[in-house]
MILUM-486805 format. One record per atom (N, C-alpha, C): residue number from 0; atom name; x, y, z. Coordinates in nm, 4 decimals. Example, Ala and Ser with C-alpha at 12.3 -4.5 7.8 and 13.67 -1.06 7.14 Angstrom:
BEGIN
<r 0, N, <1.3190, -0.5690, 0.7800>>
<r 0, CA, <1.2300, -0.4500, 0.7800>>
<r 0, C, <1.3200, -0.3300, 0.7800>>
<r 1, N, <1.2850, -0.2250, 0.7080>>
<r 1, CA, <1.3670, -0.1060, 0.7140>>
<r 1, C, <1.2900, 0.0030, 0.7870>>
END
This chain:
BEGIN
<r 0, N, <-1.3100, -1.5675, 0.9767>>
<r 0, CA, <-1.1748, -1.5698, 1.0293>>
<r 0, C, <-1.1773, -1.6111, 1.1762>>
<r 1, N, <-1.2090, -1.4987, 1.2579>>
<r 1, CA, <-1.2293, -1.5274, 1.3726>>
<r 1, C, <-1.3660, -1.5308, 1.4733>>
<r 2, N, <-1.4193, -1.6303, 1.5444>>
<r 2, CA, <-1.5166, -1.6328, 1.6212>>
<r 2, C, <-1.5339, -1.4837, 1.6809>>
<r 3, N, <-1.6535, -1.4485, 1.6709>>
<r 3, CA, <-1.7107, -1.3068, 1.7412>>
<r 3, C, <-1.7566, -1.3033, 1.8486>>
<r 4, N, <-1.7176, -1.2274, 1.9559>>
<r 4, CA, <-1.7734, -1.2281, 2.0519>>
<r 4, C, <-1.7193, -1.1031, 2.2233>>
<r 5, N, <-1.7933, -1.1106, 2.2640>>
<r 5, CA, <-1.7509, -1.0067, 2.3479>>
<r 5, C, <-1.7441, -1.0086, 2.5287>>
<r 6, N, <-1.7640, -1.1471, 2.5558>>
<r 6, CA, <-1.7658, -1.1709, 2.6514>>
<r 6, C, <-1.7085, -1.3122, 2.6894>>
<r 7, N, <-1.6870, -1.3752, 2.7885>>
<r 7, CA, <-1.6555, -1.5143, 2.8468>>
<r 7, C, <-1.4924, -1.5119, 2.9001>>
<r 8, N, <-1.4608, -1.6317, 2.9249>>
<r 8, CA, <-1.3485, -1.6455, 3.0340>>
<r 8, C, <-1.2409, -1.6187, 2.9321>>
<r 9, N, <-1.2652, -1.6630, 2.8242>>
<r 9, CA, <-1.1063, -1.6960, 2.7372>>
<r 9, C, <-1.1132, -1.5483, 2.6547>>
<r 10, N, <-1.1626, -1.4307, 2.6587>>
<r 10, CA, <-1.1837, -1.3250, 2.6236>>
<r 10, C, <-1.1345, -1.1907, 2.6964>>
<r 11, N, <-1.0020, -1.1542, 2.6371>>
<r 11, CA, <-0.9304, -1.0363, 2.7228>>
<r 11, C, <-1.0053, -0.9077, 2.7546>>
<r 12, N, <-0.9897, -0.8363, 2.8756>>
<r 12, CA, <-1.0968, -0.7477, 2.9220>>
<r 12, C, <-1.1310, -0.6531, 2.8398>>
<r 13, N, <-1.2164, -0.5232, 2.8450>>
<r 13, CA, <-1.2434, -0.4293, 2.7573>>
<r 13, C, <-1.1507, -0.3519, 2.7657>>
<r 14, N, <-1.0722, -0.2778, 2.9355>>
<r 14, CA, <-0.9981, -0.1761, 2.9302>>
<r 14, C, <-0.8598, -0.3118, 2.9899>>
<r 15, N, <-0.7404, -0.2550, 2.9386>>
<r 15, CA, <-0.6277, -0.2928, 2.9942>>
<r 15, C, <-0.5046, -0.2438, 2.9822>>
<r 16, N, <-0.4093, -0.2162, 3.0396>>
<r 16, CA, <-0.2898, -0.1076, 3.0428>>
<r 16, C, <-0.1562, -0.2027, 3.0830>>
<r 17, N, <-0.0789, -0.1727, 3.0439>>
<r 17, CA, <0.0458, -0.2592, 3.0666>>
<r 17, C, <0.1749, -0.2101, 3.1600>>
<r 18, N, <0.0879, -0.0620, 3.2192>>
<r 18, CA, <0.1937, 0.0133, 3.3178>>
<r 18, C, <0.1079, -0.0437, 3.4463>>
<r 19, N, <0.2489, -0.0858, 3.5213>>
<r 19, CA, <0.1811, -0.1745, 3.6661>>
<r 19, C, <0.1035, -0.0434, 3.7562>>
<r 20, N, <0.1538, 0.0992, 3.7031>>
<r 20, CA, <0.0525, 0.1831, 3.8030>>
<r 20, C, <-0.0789, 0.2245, 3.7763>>
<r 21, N, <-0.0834, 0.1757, 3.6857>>
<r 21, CA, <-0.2190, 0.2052, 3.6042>>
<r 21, C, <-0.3819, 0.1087, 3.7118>>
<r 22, N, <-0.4405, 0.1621, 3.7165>>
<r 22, CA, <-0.5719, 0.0805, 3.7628>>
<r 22, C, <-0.6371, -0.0548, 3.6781>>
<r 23, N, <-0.5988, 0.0072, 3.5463>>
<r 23, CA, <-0.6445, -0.1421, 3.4659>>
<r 23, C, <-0.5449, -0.2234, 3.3914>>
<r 24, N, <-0.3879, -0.2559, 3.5474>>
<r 24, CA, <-0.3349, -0.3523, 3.4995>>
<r 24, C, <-0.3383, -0.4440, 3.5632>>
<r 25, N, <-0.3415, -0.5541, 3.4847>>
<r 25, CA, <-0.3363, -0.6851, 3.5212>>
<r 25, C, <-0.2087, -0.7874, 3.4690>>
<r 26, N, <-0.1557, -0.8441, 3.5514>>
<r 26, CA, <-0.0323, -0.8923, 3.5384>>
<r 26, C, <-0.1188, -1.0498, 3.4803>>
<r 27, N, <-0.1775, -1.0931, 3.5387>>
<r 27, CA, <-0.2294, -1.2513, 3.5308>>
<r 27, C, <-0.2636, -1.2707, 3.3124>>
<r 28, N, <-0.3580, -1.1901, 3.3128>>
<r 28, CA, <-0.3812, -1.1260, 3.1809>>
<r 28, C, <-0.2764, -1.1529, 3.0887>>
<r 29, N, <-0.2074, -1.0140, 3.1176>>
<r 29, CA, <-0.0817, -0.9985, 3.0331>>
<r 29, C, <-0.0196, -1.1020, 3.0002>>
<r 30, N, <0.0202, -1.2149, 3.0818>>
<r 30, CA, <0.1412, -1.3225, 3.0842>>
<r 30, C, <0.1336, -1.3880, 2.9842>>
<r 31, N, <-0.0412, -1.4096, 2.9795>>
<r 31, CA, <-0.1026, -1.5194, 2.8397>>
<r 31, C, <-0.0484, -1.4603, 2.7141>>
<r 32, N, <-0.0347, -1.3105, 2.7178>>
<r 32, CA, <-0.0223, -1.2691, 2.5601>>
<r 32, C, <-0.1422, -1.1990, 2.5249>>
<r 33, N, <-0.1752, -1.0884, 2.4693>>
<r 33, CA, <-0.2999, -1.0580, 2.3976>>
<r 33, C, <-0.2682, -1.0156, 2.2821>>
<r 34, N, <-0.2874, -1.0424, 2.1865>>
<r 34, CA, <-0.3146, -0.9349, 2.0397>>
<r 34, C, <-0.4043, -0.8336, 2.0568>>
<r 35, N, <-0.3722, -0.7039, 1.9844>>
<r 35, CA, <-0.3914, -0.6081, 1.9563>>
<r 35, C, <-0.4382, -0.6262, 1.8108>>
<r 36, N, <-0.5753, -0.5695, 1.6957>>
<r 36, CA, <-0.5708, -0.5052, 1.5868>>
<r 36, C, <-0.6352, -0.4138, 1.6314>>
<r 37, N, <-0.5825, -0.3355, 1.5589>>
<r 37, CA, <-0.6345, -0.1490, 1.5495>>
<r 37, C, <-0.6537, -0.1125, 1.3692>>
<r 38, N, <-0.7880, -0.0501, 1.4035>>
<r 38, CA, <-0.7972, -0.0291, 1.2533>>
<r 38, C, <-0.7787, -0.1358, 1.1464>>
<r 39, N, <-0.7946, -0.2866, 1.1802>>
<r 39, CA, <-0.7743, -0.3972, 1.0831>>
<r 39, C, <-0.6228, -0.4129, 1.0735>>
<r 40, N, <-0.5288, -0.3136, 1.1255>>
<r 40, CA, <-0.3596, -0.3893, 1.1397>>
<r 40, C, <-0.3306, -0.4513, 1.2468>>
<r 41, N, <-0.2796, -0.5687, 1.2866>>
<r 41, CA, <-0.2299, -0.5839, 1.4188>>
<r 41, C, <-0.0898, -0.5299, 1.4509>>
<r 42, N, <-0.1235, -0.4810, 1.6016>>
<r 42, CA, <-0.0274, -0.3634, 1.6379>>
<r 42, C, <0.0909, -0.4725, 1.7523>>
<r 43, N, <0.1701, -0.4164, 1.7674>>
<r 43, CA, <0.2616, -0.4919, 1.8810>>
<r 43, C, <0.3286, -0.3996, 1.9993>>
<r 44, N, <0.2736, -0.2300, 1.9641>>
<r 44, CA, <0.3434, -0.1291, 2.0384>>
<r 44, C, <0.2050, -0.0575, 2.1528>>
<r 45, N, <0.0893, -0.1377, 2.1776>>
<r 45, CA, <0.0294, -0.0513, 2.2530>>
<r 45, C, <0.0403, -0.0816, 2.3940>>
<r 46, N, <0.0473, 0.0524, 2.4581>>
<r 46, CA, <0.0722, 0.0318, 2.5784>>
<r 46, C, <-0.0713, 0.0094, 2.6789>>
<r 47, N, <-0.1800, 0.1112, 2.6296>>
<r 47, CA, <-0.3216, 0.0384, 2.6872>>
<r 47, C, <-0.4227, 0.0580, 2.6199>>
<r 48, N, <-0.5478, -0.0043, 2.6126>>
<r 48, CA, <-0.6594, -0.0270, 2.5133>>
<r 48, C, <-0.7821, 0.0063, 2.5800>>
<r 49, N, <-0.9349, 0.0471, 2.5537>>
<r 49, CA, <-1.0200, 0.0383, 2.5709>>
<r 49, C, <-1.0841, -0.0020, 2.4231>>
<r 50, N, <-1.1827, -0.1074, 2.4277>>
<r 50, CA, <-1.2535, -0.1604, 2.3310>>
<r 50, C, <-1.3697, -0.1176, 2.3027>>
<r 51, N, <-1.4570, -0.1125, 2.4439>>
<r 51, CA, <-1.5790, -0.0300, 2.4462>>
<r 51, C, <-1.5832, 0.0976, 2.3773>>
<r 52, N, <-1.5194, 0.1910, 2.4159>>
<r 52, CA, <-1.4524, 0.3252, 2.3985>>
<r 52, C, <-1.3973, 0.3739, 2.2593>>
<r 53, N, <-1.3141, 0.2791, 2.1961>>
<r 53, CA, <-1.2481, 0.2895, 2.0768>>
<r 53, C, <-1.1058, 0.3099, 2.0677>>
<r 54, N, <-1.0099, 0.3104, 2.1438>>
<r 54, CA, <-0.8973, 0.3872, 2.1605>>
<r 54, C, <-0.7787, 0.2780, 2.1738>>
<r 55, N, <-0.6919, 0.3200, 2.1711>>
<r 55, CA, <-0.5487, 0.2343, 2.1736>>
<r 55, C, <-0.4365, 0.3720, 2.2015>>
<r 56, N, <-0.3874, 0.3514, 2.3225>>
<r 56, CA, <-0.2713, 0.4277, 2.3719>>
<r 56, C, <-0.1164, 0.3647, 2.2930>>
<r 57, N, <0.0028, 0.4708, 2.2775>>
<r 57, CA, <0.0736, 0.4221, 2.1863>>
<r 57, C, <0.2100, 0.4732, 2.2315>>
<r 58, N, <0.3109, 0.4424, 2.2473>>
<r 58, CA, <0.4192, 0.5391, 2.2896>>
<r 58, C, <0.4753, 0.6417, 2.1850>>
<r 59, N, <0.5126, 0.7475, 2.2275>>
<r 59, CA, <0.5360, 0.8681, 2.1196>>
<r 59, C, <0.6645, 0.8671, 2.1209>>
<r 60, N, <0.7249, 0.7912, 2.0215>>
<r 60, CA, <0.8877, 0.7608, 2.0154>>
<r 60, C, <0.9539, 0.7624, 2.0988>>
<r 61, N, <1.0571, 0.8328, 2.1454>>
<r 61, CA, <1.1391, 0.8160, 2.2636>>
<r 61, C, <1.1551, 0.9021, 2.3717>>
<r 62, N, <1.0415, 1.0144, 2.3807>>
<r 62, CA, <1.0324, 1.0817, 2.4653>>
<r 62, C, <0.9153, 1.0624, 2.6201>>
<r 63, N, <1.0178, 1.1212, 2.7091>>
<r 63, CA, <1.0023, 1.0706, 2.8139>>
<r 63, C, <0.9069, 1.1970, 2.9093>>
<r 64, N, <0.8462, 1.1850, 2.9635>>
<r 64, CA, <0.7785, 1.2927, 3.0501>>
<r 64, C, <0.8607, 1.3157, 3.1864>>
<r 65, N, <0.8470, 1.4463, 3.2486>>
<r 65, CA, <0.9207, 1.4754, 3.3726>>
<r 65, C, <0.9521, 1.3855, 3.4871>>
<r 66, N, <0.8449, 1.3001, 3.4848>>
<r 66, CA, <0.8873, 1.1757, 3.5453>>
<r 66, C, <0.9375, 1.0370, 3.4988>>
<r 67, N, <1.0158, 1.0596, 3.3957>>
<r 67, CA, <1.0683, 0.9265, 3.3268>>
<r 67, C, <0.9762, 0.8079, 3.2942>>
<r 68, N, <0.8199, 0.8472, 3.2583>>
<r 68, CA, <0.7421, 0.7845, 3.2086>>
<r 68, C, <0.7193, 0.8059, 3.0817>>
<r 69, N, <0.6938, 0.7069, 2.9788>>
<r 69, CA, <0.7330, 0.7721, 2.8075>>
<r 69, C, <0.5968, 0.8078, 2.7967>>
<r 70, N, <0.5707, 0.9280, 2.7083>>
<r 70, CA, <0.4803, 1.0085, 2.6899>>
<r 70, C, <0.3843, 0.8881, 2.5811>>
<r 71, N, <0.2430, 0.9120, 2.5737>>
<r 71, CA, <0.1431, 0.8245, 2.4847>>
<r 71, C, <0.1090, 0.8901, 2.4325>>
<r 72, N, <0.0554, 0.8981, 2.3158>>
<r 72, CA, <-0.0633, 0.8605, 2.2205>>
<r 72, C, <-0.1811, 0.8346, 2.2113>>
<r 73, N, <-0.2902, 0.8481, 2.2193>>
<r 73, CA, <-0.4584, 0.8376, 2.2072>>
<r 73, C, <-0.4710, 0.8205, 2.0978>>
<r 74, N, <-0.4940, 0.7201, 1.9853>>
<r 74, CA, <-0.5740, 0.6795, 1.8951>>
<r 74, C, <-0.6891, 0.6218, 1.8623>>
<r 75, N, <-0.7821, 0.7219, 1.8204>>
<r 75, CA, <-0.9227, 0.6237, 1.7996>>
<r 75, C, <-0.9599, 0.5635, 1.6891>>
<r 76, N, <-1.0524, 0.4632, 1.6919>>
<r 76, CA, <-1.0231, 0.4059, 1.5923>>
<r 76, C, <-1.1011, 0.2637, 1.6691>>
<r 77, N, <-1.1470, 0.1389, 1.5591>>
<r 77, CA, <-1.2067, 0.0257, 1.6229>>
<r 77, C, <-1.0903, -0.0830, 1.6448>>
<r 78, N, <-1.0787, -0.1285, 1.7666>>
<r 78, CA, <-1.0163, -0.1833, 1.8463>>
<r 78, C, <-1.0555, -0.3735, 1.8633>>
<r 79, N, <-0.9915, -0.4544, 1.8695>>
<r 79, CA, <-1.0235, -0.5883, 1.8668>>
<r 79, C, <-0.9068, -0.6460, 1.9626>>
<r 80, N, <-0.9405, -0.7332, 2.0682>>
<r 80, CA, <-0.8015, -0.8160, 2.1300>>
<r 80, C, <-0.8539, -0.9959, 2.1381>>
<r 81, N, <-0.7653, -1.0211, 2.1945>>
<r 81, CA, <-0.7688, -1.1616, 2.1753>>
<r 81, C, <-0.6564, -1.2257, 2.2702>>
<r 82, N, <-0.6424, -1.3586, 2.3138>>
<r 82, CA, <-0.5395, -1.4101, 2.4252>>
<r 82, C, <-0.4241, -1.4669, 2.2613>>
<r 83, N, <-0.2794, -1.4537, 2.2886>>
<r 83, CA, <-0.2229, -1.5145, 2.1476>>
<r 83, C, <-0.2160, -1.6884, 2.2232>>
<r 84, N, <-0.2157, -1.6755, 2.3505>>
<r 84, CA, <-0.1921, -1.8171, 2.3779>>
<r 84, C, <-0.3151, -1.9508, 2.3609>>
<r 85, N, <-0.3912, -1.8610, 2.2663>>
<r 85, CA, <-0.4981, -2.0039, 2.2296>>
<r 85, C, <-0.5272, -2.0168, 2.0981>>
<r 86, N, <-0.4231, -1.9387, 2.0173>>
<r 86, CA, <-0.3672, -1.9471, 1.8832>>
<r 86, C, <-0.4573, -1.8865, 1.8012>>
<r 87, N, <-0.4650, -1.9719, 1.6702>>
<r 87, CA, <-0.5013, -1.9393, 1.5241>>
<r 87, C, <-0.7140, -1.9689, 1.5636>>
<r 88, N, <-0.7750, -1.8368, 1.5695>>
<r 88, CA, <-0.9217, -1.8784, 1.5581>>
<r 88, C, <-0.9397, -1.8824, 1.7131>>
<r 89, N, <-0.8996, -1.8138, 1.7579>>
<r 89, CA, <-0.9074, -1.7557, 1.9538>>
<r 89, C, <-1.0119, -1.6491, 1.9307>>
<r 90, N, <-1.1028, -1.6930, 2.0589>>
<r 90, CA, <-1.2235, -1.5662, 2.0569>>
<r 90, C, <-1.1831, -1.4175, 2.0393>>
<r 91, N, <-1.2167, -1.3634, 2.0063>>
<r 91, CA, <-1.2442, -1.2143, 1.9739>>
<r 91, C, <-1.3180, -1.1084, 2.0458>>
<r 92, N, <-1.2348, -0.9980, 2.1709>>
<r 92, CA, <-1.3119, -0.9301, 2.1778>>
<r 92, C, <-1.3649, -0.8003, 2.1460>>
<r 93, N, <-1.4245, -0.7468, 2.0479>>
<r 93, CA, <-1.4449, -0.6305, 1.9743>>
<r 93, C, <-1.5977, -0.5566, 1.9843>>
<r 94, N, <-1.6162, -0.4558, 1.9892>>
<r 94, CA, <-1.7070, -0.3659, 1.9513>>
<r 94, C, <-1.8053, -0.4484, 1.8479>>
<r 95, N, <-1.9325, -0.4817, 1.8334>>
<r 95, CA, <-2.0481, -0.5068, 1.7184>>
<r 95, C, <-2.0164, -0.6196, 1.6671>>
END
C-alpha cells in the first residue's frame, strides 16, 4: 500500500499537537495536511500524536476544562501519519 519508513524530509514528525500552546506545535507542518491512522482506521479528530510512544490524543465530546480548553483523551494503540498533500502512496511514518 504504502512505502515504509520512518524518517526523511517528506515524513511528518514523531510527536505533534495542533494546540498553538503546546511545545510540539508546528504551524509549517500542519498547513500541508497530515493523516492520522490509529489502530488501522484513519482518524480526522486527533488533536496530538506521538508515534514513537503509541498514543493519539482525542477530544472528549464537548466538554470544556476550567480554562475553556476541551478536555482529551489518551489512546494507545499503533499510530501511523503521513503529509495528505503528496497524495495516494506518500511516505509513512510509523513504528516497525
Amino acid at each position: 500500500m504504502s512505502e515504509e519508513t520512518t524518517s526523511g524530509p517528506d515524513v511528518p514528525p514523531d510527536h505533534l499537537a495542533i494546540n498553538p500552546r503546546s511545545p510540539f506545535f508546528d504551524a509549517d507542518k500542519l498547513q500541508r495536511g497530515i493523516g492520522i491512522r490509529f489502530k488501522g482506521v484513519v482518524r480526522t479528530n486527533v488533536e496530538e500524536y506521538c508515534i514513537s510512544e503509541g498514543w493519539v490524543r482525542v477530544q472528549a465530546g464537548k466538554t470544556m476544562d476550567r480554562k475553556g480548553q476541551p478536555l482529551t483523551l489518551k489512546l494507545t494503540g499503533p499510530v501511523e501519519a503521513w503529509y495528505e498533500d503528496l497524495g495516494e502512496g506518500a511516505p509513512v511514518n510509523k513504528v516497525g
